[in-house]
mmCIF file as Biopython writes it, N, C-alpha, C and O atoms, coordinates in Angstrom:
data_model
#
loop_
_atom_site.group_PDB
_atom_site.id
_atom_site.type_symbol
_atom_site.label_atom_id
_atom_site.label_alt_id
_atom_site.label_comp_id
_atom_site.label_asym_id
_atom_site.label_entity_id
_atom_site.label_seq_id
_atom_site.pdbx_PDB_ins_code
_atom_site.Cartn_x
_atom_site.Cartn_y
_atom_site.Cartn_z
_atom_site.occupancy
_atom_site.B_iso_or_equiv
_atom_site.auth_seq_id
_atom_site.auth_asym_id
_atom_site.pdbx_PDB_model_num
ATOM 1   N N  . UNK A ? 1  ? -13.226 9.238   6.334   1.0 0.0 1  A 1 
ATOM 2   C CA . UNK A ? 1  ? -13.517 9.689   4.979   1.0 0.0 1  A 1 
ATOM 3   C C  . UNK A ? 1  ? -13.023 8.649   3.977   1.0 0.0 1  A 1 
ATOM 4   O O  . UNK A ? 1  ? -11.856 8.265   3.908   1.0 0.0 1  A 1 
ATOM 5   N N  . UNK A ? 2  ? -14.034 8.233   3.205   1.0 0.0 2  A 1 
ATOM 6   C CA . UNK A ? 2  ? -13.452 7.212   2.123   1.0 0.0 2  A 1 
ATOM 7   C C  . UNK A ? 2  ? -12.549 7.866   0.606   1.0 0.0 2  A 1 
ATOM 8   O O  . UNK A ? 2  ? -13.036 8.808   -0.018  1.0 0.0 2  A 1 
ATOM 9   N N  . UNK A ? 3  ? -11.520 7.361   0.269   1.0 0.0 3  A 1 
ATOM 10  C CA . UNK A ? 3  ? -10.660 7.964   -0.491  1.0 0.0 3  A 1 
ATOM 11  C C  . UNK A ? 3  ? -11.228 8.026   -1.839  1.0 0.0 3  A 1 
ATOM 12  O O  . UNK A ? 3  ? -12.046 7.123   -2.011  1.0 0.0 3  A 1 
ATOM 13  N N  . UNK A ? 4  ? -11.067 8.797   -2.861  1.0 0.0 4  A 1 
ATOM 14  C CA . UNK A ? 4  ? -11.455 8.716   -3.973  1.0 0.0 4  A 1 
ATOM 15  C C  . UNK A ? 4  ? -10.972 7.229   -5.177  1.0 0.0 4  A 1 
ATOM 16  O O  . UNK A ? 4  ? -9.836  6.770   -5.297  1.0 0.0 4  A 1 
ATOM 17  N N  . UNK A ? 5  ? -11.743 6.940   -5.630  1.0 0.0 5  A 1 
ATOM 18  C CA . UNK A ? 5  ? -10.985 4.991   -6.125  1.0 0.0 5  A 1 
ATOM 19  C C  . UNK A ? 5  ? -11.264 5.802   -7.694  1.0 0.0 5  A 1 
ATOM 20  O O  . UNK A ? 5  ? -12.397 5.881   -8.169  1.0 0.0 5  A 1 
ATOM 21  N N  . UNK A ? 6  ? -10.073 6.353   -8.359  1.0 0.0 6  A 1 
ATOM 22  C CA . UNK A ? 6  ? -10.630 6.547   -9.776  1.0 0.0 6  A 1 
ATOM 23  C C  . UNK A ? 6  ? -9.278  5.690   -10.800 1.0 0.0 6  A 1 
ATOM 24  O O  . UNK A ? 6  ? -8.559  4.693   -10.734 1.0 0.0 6  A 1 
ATOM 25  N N  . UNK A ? 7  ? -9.510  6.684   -11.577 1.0 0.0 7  A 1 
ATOM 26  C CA . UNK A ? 7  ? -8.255  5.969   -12.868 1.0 0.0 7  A 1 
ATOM 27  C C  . UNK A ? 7  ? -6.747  6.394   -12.308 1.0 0.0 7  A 1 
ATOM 28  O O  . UNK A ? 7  ? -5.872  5.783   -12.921 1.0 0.0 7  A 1 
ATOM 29  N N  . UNK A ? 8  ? -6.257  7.262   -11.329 1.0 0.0 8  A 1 
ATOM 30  C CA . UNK A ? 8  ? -5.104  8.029   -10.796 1.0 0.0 8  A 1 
ATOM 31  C C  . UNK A ? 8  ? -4.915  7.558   -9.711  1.0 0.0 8  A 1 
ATOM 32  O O  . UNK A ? 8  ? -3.927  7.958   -9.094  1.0 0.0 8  A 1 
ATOM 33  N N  . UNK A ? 9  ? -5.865  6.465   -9.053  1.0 0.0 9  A 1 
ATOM 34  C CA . UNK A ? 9  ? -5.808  5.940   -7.899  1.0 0.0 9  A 1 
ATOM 35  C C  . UNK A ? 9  ? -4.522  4.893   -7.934  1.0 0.0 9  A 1 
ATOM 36  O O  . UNK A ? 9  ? -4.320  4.476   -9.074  1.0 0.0 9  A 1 
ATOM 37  N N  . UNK A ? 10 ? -3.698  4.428   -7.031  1.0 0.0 10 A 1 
ATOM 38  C CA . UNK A ? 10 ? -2.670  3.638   -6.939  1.0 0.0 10 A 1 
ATOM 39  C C  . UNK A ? 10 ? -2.445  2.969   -5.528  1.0 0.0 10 A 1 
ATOM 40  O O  . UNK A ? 10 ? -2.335  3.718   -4.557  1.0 0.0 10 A 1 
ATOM 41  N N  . UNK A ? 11 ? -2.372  1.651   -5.364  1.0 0.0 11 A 1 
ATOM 42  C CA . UNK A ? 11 ? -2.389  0.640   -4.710  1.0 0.0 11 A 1 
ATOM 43  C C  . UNK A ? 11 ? -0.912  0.655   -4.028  1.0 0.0 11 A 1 
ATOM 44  O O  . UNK A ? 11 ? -0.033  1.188   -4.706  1.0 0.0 11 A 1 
ATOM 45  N N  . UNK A ? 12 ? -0.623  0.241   -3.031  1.0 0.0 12 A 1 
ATOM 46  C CA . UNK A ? 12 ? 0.251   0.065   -2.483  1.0 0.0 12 A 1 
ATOM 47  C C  . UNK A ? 12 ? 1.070   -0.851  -1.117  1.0 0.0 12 A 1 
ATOM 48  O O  . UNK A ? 12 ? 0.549   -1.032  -0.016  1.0 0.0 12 A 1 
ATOM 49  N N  . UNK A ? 13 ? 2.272   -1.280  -1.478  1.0 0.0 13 A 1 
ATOM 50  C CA . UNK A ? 13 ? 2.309   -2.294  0.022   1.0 0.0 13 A 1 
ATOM 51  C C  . UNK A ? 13 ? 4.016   -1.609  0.374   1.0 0.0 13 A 1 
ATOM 52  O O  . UNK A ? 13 ? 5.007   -1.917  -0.289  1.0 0.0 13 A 1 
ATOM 53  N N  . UNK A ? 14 ? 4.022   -0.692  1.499   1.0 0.0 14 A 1 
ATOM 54  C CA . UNK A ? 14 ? 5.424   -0.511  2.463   1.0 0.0 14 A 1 
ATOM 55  C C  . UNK A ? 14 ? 5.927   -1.904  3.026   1.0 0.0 14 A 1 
ATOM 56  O O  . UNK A ? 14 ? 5.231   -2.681  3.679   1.0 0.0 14 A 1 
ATOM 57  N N  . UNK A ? 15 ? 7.333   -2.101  2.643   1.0 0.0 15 A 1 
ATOM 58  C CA . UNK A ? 15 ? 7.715   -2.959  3.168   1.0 0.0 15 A 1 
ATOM 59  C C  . UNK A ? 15 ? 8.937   -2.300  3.956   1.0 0.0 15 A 1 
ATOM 60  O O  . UNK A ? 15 ? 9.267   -1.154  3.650   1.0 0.0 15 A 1 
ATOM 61  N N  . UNK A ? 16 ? 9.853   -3.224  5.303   1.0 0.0 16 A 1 
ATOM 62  C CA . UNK A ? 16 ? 10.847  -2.603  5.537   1.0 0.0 16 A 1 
ATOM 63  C C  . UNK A ? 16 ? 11.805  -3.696  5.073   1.0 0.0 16 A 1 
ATOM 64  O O  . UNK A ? 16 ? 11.323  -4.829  5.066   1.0 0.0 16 A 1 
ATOM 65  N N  . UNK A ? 17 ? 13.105  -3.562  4.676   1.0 0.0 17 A 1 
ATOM 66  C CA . UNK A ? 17 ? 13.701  -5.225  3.634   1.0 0.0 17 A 1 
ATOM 67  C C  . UNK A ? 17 ? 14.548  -5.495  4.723   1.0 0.0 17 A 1 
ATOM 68  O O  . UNK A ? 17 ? 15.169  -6.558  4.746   1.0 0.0 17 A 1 
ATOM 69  N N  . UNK A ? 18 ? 14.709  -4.238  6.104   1.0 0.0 18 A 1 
ATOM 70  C CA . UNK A ? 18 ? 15.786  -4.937  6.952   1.0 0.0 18 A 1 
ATOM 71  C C  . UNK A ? 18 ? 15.198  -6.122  7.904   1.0 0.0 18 A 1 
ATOM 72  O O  . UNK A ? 18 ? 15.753  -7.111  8.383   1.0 0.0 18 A 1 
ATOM 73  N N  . UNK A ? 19 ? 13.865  -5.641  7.991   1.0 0.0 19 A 1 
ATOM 74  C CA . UNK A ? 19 ? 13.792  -6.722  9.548   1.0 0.0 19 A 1 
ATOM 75  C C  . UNK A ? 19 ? 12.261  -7.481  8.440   1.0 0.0 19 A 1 
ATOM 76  O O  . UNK A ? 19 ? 11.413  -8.068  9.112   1.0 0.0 19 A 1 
ATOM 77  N N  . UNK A ? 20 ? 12.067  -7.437  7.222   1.0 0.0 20 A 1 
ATOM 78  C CA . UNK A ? 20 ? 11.090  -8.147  6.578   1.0 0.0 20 A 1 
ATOM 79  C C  . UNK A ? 20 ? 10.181  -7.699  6.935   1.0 0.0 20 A 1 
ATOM 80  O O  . UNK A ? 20 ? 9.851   -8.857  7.192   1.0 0.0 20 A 1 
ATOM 81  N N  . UNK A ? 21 ? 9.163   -6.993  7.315   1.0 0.0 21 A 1 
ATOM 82  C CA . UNK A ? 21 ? 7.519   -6.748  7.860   1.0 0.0 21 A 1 
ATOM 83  C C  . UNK A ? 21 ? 7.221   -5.788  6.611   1.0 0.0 21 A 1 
ATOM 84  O O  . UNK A ? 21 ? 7.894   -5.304  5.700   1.0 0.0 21 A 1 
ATOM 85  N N  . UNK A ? 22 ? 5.917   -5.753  7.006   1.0 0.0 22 A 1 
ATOM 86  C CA . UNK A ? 22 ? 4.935   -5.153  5.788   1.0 0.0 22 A 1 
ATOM 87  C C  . UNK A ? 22 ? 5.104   -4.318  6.481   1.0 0.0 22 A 1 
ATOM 88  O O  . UNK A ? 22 ? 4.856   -4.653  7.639   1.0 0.0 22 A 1 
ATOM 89  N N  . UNK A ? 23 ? 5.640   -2.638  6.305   1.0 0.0 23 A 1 
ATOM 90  C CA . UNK A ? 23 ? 4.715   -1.603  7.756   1.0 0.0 23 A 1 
ATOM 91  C C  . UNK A ? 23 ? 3.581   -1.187  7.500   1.0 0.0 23 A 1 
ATOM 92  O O  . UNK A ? 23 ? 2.921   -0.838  8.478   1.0 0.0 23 A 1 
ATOM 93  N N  . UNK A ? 24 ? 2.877   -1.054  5.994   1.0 0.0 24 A 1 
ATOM 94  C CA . UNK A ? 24 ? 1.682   -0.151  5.600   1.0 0.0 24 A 1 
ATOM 95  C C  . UNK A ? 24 ? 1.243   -1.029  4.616   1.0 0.0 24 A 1 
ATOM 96  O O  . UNK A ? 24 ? 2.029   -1.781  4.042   1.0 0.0 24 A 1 
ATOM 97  N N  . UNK A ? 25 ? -0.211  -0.990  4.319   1.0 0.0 25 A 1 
ATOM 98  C CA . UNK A ? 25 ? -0.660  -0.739  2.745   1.0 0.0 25 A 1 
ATOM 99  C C  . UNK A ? 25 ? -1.813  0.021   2.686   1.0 0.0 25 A 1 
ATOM 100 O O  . UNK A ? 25 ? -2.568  -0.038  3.657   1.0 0.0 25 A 1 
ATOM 101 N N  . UNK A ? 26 ? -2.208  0.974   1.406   1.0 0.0 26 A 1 
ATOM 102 C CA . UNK A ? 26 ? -2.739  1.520   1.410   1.0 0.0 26 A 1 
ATOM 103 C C  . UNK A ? 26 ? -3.017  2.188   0.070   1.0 0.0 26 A 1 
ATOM 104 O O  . UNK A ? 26 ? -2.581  1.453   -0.816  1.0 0.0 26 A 1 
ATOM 105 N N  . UNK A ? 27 ? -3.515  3.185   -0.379  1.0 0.0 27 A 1 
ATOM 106 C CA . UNK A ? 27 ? -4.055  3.902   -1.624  1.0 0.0 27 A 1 
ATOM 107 C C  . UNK A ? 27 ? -4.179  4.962   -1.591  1.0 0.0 27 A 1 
ATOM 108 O O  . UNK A ? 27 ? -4.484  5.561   -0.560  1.0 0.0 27 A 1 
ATOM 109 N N  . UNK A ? 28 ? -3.939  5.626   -2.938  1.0 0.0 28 A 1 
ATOM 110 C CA . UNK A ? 28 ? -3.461  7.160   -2.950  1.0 0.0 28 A 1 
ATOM 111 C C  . UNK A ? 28 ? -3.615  7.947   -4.302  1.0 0.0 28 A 1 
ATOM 112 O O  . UNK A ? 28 ? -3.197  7.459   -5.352  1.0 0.0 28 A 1 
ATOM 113 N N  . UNK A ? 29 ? -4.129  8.985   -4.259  1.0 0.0 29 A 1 
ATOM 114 C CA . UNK A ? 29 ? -4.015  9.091   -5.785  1.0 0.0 29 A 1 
ATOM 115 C C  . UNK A ? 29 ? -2.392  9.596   -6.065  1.0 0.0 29 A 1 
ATOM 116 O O  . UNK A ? 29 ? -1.464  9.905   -5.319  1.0 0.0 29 A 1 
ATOM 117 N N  . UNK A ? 30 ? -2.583  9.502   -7.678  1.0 0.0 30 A 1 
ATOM 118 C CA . UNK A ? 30 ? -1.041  9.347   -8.219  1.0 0.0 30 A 1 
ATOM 119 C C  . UNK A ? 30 ? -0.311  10.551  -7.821  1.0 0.0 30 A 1 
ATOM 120 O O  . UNK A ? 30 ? 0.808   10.234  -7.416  1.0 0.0 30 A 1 
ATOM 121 N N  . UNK A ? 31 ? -0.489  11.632  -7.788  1.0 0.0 31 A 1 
ATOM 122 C CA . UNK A ? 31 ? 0.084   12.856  -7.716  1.0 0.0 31 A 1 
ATOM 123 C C  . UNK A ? 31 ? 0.428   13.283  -6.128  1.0 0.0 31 A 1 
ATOM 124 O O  . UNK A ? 31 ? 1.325   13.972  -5.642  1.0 0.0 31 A 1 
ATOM 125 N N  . UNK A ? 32 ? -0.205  12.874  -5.804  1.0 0.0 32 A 1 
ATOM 126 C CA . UNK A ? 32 ? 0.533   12.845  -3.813  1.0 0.0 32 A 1 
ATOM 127 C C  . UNK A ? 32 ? 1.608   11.847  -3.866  1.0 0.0 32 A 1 
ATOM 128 O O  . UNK A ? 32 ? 2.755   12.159  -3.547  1.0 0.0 32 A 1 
ATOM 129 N N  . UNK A ? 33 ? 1.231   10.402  -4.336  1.0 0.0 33 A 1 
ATOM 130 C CA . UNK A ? 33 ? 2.435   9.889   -4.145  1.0 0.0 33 A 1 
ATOM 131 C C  . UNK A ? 33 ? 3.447   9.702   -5.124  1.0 0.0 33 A 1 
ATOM 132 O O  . UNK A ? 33 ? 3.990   8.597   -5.135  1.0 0.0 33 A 1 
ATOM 133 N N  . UNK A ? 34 ? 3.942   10.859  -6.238  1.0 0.0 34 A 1 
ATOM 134 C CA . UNK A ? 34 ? 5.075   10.803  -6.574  1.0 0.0 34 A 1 
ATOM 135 C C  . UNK A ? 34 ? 6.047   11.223  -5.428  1.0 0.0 34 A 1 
ATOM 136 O O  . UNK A ? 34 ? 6.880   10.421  -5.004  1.0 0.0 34 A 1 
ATOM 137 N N  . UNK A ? 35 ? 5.921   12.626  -4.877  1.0 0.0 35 A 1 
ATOM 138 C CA . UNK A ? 35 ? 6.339   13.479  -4.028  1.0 0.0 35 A 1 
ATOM 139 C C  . UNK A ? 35 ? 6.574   13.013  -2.367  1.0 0.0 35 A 1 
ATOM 140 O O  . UNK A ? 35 ? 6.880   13.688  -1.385  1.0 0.0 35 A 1 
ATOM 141 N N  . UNK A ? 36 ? 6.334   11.794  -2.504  1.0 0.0 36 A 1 
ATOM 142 C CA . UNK A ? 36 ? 6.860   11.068  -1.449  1.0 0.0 36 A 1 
ATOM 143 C C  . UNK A ? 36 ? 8.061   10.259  -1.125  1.0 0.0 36 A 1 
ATOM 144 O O  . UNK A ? 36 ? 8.589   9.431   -1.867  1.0 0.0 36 A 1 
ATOM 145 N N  . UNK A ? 37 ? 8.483   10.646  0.248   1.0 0.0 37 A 1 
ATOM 146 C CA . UNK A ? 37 ? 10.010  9.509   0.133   1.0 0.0 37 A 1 
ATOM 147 C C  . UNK A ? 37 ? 9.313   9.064   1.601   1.0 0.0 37 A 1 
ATOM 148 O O  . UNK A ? 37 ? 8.360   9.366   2.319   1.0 0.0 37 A 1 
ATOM 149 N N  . UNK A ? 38 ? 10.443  8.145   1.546   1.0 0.0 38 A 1 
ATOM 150 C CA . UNK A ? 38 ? 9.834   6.908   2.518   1.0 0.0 38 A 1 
ATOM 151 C C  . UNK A ? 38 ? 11.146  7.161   3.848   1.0 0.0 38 A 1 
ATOM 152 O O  . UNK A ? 38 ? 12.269  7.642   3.700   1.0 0.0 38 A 1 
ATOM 153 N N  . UNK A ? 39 ? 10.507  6.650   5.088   1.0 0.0 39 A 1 
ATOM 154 C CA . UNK A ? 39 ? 11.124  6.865   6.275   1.0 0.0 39 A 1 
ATOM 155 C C  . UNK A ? 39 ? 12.494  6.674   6.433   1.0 0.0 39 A 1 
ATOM 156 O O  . UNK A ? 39 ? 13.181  7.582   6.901   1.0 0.0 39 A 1 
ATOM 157 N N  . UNK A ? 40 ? 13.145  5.241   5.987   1.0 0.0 40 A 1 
ATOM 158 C CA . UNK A ? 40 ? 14.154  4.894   6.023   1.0 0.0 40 A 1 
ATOM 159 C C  . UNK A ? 40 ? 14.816  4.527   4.551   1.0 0.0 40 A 1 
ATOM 160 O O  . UNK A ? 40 ? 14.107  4.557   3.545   1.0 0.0 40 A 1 
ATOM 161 N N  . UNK A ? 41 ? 16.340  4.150   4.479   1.0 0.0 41 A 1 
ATOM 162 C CA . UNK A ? 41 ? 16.520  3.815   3.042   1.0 0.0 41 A 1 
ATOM 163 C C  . UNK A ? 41 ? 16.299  1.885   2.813   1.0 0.0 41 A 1 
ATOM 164 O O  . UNK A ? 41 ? 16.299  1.155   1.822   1.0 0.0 41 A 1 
ATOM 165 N N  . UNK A ? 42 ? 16.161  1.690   4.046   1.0 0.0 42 A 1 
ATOM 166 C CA . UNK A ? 42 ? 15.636  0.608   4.133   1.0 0.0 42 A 1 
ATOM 167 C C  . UNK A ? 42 ? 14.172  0.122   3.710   1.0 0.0 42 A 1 
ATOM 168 O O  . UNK A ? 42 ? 14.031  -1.076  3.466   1.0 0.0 42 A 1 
ATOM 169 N N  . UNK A ? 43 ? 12.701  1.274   3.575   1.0 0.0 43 A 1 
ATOM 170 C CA . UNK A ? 43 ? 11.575  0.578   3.083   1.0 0.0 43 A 1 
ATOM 171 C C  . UNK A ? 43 ? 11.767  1.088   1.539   1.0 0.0 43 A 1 
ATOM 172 O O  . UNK A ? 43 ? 12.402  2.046   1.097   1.0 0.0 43 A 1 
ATOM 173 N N  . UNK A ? 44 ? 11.082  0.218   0.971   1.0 0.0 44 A 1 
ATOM 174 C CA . UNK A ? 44 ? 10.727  0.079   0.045   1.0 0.0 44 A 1 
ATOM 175 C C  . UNK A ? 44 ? 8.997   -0.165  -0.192  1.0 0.0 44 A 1 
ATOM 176 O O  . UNK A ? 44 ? 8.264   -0.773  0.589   1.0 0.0 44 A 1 
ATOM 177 N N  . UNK A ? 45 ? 8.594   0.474   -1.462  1.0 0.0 45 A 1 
ATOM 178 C CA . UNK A ? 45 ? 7.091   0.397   -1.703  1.0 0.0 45 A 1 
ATOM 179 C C  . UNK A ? 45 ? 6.968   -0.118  -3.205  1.0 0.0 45 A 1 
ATOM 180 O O  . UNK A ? 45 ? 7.677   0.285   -4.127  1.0 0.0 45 A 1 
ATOM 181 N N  . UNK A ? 46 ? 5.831   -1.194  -3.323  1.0 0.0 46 A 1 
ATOM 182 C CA . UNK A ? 46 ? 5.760   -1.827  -4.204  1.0 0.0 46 A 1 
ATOM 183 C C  . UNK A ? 46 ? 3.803   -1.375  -4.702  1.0 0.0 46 A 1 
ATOM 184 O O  . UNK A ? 46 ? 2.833   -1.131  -3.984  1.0 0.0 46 A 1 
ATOM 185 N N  . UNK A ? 47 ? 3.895   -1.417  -5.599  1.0 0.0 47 A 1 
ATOM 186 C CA . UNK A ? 47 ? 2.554   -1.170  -6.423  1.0 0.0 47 A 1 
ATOM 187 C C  . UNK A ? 47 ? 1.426   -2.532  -6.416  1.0 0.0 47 A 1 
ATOM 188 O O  . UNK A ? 47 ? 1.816   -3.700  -6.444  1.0 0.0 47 A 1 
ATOM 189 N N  . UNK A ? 48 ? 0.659   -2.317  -6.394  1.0 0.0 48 A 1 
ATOM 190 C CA . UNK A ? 48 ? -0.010  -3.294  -6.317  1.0 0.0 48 A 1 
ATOM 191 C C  . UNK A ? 48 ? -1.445  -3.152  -7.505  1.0 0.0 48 A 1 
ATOM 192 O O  . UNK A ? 48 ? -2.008  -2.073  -7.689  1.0 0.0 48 A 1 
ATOM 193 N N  . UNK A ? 49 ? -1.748  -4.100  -8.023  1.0 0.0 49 A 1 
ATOM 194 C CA . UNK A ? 49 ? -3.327  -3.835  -8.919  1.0 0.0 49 A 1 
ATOM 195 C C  . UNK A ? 49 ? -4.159  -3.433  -7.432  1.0 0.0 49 A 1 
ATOM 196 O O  . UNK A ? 49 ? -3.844  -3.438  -6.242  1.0 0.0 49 A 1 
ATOM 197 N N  . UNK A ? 50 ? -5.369  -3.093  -8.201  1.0 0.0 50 A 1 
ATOM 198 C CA . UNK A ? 50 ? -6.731  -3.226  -7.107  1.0 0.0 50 A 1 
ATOM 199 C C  . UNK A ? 50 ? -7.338  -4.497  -6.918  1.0 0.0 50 A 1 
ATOM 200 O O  . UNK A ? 50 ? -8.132  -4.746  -6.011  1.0 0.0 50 A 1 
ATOM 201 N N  . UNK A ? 51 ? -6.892  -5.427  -7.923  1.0 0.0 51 A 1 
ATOM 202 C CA . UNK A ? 51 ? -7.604  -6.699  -7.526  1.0 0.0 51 A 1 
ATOM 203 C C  . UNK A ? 51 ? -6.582  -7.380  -6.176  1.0 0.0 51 A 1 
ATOM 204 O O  . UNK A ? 51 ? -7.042  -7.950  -5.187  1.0 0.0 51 A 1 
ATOM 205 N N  . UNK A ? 52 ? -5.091  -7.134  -6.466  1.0 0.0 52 A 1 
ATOM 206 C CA . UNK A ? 52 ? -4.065  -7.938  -5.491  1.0 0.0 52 A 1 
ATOM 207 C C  . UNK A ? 52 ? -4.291  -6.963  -3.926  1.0 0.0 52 A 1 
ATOM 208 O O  . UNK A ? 52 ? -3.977  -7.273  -2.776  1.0 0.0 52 A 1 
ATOM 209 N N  . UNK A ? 53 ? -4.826  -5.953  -4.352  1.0 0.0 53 A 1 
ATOM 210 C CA . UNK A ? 53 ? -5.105  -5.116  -2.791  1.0 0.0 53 A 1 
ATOM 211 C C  . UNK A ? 53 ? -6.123  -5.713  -2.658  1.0 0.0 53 A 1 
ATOM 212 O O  . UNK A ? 53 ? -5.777  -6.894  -2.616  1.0 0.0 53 A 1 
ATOM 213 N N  . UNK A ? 54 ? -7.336  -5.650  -2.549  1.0 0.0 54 A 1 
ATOM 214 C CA . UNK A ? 54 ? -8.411  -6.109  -2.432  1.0 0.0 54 A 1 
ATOM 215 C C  . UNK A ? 54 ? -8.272  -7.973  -1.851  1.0 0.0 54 A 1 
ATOM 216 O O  . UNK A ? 54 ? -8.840  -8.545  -0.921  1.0 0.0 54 A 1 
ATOM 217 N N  . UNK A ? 55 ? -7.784  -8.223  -2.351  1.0 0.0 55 A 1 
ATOM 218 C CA . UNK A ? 55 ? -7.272  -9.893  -1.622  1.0 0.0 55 A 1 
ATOM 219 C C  . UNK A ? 55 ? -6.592  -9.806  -0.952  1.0 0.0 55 A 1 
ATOM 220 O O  . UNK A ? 55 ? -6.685  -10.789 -0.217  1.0 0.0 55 A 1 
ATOM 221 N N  . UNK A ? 56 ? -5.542  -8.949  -0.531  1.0 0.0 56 A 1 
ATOM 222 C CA . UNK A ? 56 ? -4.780  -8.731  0.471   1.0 0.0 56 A 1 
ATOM 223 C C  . UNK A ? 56 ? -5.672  -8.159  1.898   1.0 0.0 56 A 1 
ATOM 224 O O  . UNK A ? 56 ? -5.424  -8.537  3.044   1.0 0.0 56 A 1 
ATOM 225 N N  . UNK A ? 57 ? -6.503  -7.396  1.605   1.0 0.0 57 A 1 
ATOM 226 C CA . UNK A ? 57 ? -7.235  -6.858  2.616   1.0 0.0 57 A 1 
ATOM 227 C C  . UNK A ? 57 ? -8.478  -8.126  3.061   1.0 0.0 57 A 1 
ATOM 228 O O  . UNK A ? 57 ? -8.776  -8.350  4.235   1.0 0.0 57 A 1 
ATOM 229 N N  . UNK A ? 58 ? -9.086  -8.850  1.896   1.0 0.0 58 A 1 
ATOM 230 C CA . UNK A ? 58 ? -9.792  -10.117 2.343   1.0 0.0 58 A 1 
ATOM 231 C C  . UNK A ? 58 ? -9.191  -10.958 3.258   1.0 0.0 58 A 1 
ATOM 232 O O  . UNK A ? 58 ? -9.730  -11.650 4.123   1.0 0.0 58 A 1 
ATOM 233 N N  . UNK A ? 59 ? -7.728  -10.800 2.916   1.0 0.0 59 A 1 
ATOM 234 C CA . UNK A ? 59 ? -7.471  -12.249 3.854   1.0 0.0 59 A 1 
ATOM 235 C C  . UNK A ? 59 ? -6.853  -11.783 5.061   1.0 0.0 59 A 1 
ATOM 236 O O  . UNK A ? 59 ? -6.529  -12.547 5.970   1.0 0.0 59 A 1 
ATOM 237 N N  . UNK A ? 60 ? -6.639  -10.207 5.093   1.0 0.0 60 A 1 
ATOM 238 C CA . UNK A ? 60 ? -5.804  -9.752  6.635   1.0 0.0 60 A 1 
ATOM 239 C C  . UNK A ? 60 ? -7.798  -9.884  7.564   1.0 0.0 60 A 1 
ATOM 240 O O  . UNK A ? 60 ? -8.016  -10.444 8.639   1.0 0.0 60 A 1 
ATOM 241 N N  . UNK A ? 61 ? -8.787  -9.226  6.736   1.0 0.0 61 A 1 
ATOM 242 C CA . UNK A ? 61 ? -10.020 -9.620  7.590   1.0 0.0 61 A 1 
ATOM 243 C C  . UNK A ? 61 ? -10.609 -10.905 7.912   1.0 0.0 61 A 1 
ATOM 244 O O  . UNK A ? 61 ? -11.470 -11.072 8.776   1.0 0.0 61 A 1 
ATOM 245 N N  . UNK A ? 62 ? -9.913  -12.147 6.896   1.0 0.0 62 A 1 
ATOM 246 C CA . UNK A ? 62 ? -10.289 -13.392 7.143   1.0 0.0 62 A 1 
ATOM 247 C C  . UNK A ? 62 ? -9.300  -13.620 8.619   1.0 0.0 62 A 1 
ATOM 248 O O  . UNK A ? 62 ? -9.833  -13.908 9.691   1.0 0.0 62 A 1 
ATOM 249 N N  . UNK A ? 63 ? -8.199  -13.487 8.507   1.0 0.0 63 A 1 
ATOM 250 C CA . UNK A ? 63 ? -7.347  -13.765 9.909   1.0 0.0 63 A 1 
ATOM 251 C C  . UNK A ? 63 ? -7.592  -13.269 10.844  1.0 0.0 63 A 1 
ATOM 252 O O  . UNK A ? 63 ? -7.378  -13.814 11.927  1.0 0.0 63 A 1 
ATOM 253 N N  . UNK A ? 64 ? -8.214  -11.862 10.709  1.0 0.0 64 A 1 
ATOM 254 C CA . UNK A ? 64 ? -8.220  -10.912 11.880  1.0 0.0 64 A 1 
ATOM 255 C C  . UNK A ? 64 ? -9.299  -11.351 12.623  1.0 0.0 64 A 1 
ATOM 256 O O  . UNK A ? 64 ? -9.463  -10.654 13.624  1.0 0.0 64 A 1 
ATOM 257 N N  . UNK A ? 65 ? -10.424 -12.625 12.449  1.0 0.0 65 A 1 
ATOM 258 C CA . UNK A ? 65 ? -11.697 -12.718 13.042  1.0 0.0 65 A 1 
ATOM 259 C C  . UNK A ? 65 ? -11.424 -14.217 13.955  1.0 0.0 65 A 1 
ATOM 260 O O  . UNK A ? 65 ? -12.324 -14.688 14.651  1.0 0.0 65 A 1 
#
């Protein structure tokens, strides 16, 4: 199912800061993810525009081929 992309929509990249890896990125509308906490006190989640997601996902499919 493709997610709804509107004005409440919000970009996102999970990081974990202990061992450095990305674990997730992904999109959400705003109101699910206030109400979220994250696995460890170790990740952290950073916001992203739709243009910096969108290049992020170009170049994980440019590598992935």
């Amino acid at each position: 199912m493709k997610k709804k992309d509107d004005k409440d929509t919000r970009y996102f990249l999970d990081l974990d800061l202990k061992n450095r890896k990305i674990i997730n990125w992904d999109c959400d509308q705003r109101h699910i993810l206030v109400g979220q906490e994250l696995a460890s006190p170790f990740h952290h989640r950073i916001f992203l525009t739709k243009g910096q997601y969108h290049k992020l996902e170009r170049k994980n499919l440019e590598l992935g081929k």
